[in-house]
TORPADO-521800 format. One line per field, with one value per residue (C-alpha): residue in three letters; residue number from 1; x negated, y, z. Coordinates in steps of 0.5 Angstrom, whole numbers. Layout:
BEGIN
tordren [ALA|...]
lovo [NUM|...]
X [X|...]
Y [Y|...]
Z [Z|...]
% end
This chain:
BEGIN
tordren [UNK|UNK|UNK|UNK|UNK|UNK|UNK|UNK|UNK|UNK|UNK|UNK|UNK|UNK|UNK|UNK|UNK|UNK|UNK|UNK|UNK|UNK|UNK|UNK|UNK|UNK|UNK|UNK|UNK|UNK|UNK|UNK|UNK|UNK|UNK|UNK|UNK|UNK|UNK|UNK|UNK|UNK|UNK|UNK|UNK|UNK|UNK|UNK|UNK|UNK|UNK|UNK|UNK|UNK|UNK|UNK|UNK|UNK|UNK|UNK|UNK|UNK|UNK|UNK|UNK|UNK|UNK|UNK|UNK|UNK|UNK|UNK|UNK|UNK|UNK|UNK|UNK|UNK|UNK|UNK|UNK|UNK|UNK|UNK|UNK|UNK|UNK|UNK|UNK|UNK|UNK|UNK|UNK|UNK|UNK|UNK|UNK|UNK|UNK|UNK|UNK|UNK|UNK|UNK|UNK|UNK|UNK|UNK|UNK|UNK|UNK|UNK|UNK|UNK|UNK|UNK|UNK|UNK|UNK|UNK|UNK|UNK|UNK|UNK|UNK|UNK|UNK|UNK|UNK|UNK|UNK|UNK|UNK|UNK|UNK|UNK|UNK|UNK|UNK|UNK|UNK|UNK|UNK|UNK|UNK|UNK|UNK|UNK|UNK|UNK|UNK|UNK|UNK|UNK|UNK|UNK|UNK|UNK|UNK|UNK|UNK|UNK|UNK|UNK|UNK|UNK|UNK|UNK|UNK|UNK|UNK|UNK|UNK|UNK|UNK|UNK|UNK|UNK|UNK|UNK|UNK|UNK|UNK|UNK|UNK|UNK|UNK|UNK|UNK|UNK|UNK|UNK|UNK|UNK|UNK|UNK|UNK|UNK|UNK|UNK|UNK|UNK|UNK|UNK|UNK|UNK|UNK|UNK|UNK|UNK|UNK|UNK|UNK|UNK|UNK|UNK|UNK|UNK|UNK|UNK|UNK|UNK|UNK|UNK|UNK|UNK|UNK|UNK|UNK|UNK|UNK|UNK|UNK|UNK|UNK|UNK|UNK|UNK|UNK|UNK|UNK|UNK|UNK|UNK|UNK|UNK|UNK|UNK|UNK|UNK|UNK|UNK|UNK|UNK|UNK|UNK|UNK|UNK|UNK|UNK|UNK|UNK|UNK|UNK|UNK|UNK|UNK|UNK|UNK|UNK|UNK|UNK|UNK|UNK|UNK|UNK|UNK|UNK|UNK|UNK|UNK|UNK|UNK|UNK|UNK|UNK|UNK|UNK|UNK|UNK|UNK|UNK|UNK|UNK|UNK|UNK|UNK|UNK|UNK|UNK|UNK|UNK|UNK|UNK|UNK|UNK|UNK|UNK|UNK|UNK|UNK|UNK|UNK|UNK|UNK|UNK|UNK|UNK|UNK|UNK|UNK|UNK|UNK|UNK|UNK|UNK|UNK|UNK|UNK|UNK|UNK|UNK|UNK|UNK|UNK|UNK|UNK|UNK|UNK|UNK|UNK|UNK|UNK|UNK|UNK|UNK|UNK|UNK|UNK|UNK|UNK|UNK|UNK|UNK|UNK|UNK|UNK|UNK|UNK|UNK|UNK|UNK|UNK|UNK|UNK|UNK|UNK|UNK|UNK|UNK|UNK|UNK|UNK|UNK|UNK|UNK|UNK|UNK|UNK|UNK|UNK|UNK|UNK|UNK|UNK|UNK|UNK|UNK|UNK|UNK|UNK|UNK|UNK|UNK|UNK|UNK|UNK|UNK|UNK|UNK|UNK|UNK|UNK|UNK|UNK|UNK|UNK|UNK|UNK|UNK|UNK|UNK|UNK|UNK|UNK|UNK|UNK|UNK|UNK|UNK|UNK|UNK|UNK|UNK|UNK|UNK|UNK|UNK|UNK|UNK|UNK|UNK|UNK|UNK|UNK|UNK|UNK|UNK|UNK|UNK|UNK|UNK|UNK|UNK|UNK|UNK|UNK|UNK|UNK|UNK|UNK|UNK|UNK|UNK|UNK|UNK|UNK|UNK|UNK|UNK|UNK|UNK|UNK|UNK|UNK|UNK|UNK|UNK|UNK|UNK|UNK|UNK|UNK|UNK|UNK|UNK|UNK|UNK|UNK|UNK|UNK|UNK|UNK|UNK|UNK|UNK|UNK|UNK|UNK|UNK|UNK|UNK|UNK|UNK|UNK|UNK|UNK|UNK|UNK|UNK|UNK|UNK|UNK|UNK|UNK|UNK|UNK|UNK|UNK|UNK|UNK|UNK|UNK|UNK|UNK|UNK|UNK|UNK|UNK|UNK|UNK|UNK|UNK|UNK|UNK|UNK|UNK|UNK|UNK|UNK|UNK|UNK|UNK|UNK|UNK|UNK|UNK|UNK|UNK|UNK|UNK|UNK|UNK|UNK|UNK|UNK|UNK|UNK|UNK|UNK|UNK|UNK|UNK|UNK|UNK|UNK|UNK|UNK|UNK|UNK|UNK|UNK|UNK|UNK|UNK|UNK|UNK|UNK|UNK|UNK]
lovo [1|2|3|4|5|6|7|8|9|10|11|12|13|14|15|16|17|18|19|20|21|22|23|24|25|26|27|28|29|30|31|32|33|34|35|36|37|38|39|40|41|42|43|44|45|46|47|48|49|50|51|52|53|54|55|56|57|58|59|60|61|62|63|64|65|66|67|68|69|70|71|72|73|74|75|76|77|78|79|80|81|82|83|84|85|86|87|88|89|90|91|92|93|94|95|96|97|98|99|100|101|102|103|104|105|106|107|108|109|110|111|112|113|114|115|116|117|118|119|120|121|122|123|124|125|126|127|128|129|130|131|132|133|134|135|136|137|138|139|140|141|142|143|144|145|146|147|148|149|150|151|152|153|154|155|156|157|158|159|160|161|162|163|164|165|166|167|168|169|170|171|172|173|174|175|176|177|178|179|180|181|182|183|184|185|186|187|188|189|190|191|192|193|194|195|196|197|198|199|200|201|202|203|204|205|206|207|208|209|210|211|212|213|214|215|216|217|218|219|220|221|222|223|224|225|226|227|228|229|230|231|232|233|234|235|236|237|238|239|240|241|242|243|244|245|246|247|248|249|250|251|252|253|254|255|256|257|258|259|260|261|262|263|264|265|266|267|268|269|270|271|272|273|274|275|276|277|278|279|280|281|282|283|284|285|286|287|288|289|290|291|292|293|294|295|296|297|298|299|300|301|302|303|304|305|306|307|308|309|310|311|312|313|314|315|316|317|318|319|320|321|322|323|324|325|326|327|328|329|330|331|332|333|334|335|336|337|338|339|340|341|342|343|344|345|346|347|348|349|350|351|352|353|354|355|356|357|358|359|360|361|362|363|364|365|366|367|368|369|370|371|372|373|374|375|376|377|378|379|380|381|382|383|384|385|386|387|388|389|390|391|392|393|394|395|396|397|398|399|400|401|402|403|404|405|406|407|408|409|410|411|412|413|414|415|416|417|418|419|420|421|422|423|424|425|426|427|428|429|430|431|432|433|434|435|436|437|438|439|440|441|442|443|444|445|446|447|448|449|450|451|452|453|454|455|456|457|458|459|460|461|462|463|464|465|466|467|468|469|470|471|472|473|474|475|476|477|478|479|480|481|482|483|484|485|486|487|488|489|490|491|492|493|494|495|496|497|498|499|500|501|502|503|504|505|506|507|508|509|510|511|512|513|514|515|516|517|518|519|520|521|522|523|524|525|526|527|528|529|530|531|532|533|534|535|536|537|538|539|540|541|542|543|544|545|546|547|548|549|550|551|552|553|554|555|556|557|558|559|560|561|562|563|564|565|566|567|568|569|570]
X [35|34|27|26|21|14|12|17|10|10|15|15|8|11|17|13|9|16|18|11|12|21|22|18|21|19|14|13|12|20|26|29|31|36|40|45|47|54|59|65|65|65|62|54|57|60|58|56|60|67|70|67|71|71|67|72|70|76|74|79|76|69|65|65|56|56|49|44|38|36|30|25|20|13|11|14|8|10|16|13|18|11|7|12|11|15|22|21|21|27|30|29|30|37|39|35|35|42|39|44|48|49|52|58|62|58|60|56|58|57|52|47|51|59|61|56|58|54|53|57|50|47|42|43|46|48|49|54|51|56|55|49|44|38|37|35|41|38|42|40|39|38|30|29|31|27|21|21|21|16|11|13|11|4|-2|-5|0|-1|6|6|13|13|15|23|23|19|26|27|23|16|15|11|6|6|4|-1|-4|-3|2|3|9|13|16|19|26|29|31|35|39|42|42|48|47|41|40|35|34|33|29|34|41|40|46|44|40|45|45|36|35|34|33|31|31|24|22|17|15|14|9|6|6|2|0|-3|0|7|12|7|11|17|15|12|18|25|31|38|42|46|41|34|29|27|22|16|12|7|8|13|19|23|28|34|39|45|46|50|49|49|55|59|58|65|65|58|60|53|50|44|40|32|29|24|18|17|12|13|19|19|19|24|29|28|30|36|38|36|41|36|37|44|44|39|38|36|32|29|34|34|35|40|43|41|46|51|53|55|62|59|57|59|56|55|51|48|44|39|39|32|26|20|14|7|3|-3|-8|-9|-16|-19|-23|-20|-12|-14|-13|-4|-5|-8|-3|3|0|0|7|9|7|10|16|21|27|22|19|26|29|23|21|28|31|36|39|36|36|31|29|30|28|26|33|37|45|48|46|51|49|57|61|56|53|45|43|50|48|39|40|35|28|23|27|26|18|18|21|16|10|11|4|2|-6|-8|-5|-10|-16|-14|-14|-20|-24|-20|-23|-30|-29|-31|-26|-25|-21|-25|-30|-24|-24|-18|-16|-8|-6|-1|1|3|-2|3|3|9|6|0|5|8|2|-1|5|4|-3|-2|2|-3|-9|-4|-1|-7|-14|-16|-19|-15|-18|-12|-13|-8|-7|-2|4|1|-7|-3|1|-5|-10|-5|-4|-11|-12|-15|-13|-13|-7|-1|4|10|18|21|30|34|38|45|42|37|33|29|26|23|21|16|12|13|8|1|-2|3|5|1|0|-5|-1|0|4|7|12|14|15|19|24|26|25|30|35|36|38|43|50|53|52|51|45|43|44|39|35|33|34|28|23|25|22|17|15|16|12|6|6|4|9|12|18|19|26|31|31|38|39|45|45|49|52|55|62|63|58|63|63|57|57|59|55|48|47|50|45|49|44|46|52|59|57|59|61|67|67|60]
Y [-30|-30|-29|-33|-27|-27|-21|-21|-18|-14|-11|-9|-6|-2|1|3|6|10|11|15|19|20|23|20|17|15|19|15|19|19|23|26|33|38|35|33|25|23|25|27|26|19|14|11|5|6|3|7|3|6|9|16|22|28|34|40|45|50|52|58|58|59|64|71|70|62|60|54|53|46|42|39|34|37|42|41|39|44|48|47|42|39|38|36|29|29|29|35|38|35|37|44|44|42|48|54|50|47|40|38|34|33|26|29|24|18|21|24|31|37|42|46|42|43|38|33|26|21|17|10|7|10|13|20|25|32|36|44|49|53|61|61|66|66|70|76|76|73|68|61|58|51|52|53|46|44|47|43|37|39|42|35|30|34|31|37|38|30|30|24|22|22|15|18|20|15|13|20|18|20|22|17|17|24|24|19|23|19|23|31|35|35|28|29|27|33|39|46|48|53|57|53|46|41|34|29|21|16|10|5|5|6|6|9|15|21|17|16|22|30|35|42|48|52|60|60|67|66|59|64|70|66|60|54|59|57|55|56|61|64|70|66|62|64|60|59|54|56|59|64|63|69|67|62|62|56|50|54|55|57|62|61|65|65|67|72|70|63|60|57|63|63|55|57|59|59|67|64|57|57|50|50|45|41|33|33|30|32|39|37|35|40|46|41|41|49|50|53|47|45|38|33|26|21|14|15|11|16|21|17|16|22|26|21|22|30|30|37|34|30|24|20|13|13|10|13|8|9|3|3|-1|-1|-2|-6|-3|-8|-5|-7|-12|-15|-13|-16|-22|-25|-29|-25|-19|-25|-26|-20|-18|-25|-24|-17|-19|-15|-15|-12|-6|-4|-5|-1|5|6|6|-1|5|1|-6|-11|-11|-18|-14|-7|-5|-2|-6|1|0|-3|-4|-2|-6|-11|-11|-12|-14|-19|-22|-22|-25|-26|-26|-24|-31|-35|-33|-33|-41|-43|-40|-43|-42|-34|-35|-42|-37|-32|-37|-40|-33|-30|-36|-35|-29|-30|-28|-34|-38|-34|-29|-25|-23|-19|-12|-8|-1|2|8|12|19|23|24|25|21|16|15|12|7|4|4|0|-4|-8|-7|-12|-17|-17|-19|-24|-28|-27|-26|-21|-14|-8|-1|5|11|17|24|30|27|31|28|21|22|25|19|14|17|17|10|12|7|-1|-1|5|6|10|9|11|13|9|12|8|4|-1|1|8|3|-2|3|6|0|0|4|4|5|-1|6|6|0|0|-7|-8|-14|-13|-19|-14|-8|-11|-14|-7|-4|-10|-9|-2|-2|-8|-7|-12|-12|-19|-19|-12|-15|-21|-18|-14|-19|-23|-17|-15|-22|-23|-15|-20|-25|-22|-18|-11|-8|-10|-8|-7|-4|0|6|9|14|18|25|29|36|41|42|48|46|43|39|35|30|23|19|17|19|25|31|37|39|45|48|46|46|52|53|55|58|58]
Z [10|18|20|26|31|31|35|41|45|40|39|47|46|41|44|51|46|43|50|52|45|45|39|34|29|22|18|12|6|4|2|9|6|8|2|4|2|6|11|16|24|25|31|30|30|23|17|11|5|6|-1|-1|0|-6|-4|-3|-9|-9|-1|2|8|9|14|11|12|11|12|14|18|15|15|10|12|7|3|-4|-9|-14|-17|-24|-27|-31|-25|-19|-16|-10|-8|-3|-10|-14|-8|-9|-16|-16|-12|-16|-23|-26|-30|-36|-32|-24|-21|-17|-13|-15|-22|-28|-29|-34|-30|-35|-41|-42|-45|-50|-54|-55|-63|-64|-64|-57|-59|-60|-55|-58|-50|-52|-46|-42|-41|-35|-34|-31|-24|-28|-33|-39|-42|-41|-48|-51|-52|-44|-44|-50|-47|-41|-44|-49|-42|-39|-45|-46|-44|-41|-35|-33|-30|-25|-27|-34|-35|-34|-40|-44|-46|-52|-58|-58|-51|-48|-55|-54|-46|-48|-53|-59|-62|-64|-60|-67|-67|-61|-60|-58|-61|-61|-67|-64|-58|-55|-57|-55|-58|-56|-59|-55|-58|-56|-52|-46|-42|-36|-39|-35|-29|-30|-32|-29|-35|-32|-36|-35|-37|-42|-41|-33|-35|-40|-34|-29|-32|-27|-22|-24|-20|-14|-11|-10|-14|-20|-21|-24|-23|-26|-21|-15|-11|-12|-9|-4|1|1|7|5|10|14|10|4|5|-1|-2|-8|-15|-18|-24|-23|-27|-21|-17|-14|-13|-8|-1|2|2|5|7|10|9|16|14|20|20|28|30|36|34|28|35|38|34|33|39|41|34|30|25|24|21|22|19|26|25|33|38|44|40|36|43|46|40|40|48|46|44|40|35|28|26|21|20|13|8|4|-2|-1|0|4|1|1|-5|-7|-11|-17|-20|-12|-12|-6|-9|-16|-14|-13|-8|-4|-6|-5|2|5|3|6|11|14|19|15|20|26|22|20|27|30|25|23|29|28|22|16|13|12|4|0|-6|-9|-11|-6|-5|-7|-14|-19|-26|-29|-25|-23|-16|-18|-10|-10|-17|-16|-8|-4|-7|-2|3|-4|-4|4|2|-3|1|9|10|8|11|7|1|3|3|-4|-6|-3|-6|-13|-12|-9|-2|1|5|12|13|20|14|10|12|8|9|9|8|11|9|16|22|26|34|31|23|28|32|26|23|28|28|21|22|28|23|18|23|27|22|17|21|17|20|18|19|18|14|16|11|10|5|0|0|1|-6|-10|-8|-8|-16|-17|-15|-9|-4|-2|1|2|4|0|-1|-8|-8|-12|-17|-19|-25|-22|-28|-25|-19|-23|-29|-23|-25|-32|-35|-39|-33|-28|-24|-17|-17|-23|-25|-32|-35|-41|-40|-35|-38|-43|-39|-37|-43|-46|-40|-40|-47|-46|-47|-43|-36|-35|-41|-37|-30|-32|-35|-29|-25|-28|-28|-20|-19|-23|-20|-13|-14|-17|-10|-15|-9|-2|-1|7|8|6|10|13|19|23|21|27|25|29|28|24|18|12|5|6|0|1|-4|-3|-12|-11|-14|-12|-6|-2|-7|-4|4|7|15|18|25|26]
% end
């Protein structure tokens, strides 16, 4: 639904300010890796859904000393797999470890894993390993997968992402302390075969779910240290870990062992760990980054006037949201929460902090994702218009709200806190601009907080925070995001509702995708119209290229991360 433009005087102030500080785009807590998401030379004004191209995999042609200098938005949490919590991290571990399965061209493929069969009721997977080898010339073996997953269920590691893997039997009473580690539904029979039961069929398992390996060894050498640097962690992927100069960069180079090693062209990549966006700008354009992802228009103009370069407009398949803290005094209460996502202007913020390169959201779930041949987005509609339709009046929702709550009736007595997790001169800007929405369109005062990514994270998983912003990258199956809220503990939103979980639970387990597709569709607007969560927009940039880097990935859901990218003529 069209929005008819509130801020107009706004939006200018905005983007004078953008003028003053040129460069600085969008630092909210998301997903702008050195991993690669789409591709080829194509004009900024091109759309991202065109058929995706298959990813070279025998490459004839590629520099002798094929390497890349390219960026990371934040230090990775942690490499351990039971204890990290970020993307920064998942997306080094698809490059020095090998998951079970990797989606390739949008398509579930073996990685760690041969071959597997699934049992006629859906409910067993028996996954046959291939011969791979860790960096040190041991051989991976099923136990280093079944070990993982049982450091993963473990209560005592807290894994802030434990809830993907609720769907094997025993995890979640495991993780929940209610259960003993023995009736997990995993096991290793031999070296070369893992078997993991689910509790129910669940049709988007492989595309939901990373399985990595973990040395046990390693974990038992360096104990909490594990995985906190690069000497005290071990891999099996494409790549070793070399170098990791904290808040600096990670220096990877290939591995000999790995079991694709003649497929991997790459004999060196360093990751540059850089929150400035100006900083980010200008090691693209002095060549000291190869690629770059762009949501800032001057620069997006900027690097589109430079016939140098390849561009290619994307989106990330990810959405900006802000969530409520649900166990708040304040936030406690619908009404309030409801108010204030309506009263965000969706298409400002989209134009504004991506830079014209995302898409207001009219749900959680992204447009790219399917449920079979279902489109979800096609089939759920609009559901933040609908909200916006049946409450045309965002402020009188507040002050129903506010008295539900025992806030009293006046908005100017109601002062909130929102969270944004950067420091950096442009997280301050777009910050103040829904800042600016709230205490226009709802007279309330708003006061801002700014923390690193990773204090942002850590208080936002501890409860500590009013409002927060965050962002969350959509699998293909619409269950991963509205799992995130499906928990024990109602995700970081501290909202439970049992109606909900058991919509999600009920539809990933569905084998008809039209049942399946329902099934989400109610909880996605249950999610909504409770207001445990507002999503803002689906996030999008142009990523520009110099011309001799090579084989990017054209699928949004591919996991395959530094492995088939090469350079030719650099």
């Amino acid at each position: 639904m069209k929005r008819t433009k509130k801020y107009l005087s706004l939006m200018l102030t905005v983007l004078m300010v953008l003028a003053i500080f040129v460069g600085c785009a969008s630092n909210q807590p998301q997903d702008n890796t050195a991993e690669p998401t789409a591709e080829p030379a194509i004009t900024p004004e091109a759309t991202a859904t065109e058929e995706p191209a298959p990813q070279e995999t025998d490459i004839q042609d590629a520099d002798a000393d094929s390497y890349l200098n390219v960026l990371l938005n934040s230090e990775p949490s942690s490499l351990d797999v039971a204890k990290f919590l970020d993307t920064y991290s998942r997306s080094v571990m698809y490059n020095i470890l090998e998951p079970l399965t990797r989606i390739q061209n949008g398509v579930v493929t073996g990685a760690g894993a041969e071959t597997w069969e699934v049992s006629e009721d859906g409910l067993t997977y028996t996954f046959h390993l291939r011969d791979n080898k860790w960096s040190d010339g041991q051989a991976v073996v099923a136990g280093d997968y079944l070990y993982a997953l049982q450091r993963q269920a473990d209560p005592a590691n807290a894994w802030p992402l434990a809830s993907d893997m609720f769907s094997i039997v025993g995890f979640e009473d495991i993780f929940g302390g209610n259960a003993d580690m023995s009736t997990l539904g995993v096991t290793a029979p031999d070296d070369k075969t893992l078997v993991v039961t689910l509790n129910s069929a669940d049709t988007g398992f492989l595309t939901n779910t990373d399985i990595f390996p973990c040395r046990k060894d390693y974990v038992e050498q360096y104990g909490d240290q594990y995985g906190a640097d690069a000497d005290k962690v071990i891999g099996c992927g494409p790549f070793v870990l070399k170098e990791w100069n904290h808040s600096s960069s990670l220096v990877f180079e290939k591995n000999d062992q790995y079991w694709e090693a003649d497929a991997v062209k790459l004999t060196k990549y360093t990751s540059h760990i850089m929150e400035d966006m100006n900083a980010k700008m200008s090691s693209f354009e002095n060549g000291s980054l190869d690629y770059i992802n762009v949501s800032n228009i001057d620069y997006i103009n900027k690097f589109s006037a430079d016939s140098s370069l390849n561009s290619k407009k994307q989106s990330a398949a990810r959405t900006f949201i802000i969530v409520f803290n649900c166990e708040d005094s304040v936030f406690s209460n619908q009404k309030i929460r409801l108010a204030f996502s309506l009263a965000l202007d969706r298409e400002t913020m989209a134009e504004i902090i991506t830079g014209g390169t995302g898409t207001a959201a009219t749900g959680l779930v992204p447009e790219e994702c399917n449920v079979g041949s279902i489109n979800f987005r096609e089939a759920a509609g609009d559901v933040i218009g609908k909200l916006q339709n049946e409450n045309p009046d965002v402020k009188a929702l507040l002050i129903e709200g506010m008295e539900e709550a025992g806030l009293g009736s006046d908005p100017s007595a109601l002062t909130v806190k929102f969270a944004w997790g950067a420091t950096t001169a442009d997280a301050r800007t777009y910050s103040e601009l829904i800042q600016q929405m709230w205490q226009e369109a709802l007279g309330v005062n708003v006061e801002l907080e700014f923390n690193d990514s990773s204090t942002h994270m850590s208080n936002i998983n501890s409860g500590n925070y009013q409002m927060a912003s965050t962002s969350w990258g959509a699998n293909p199956e619409p269950w991963f995001q509205l799992s995130r809220w499906a928990n024990a503990k109602g995700g970081q939103s501290r909202w439970v509702n049992e109606e909900y979980t058991n919509l999600v639970k009920q539809g990933v387990s569905a084998q008809d995708e039209t049942e399946r597709t329902e099934l989400y569709r109610q909880a996605e607007e249950m999610l909504l119209s409770e207001a445990a969560i507002a999503p803002c927009y689906w996030t999008g940039s142009i990523r520009f290229s110099y011309s001799y880097v090579k084989n990017f990935s054209d699928n949004v859901f591919d996991t395959t991360g530094m492995k088939y990218l090469y350079t030719q003529g650099r």
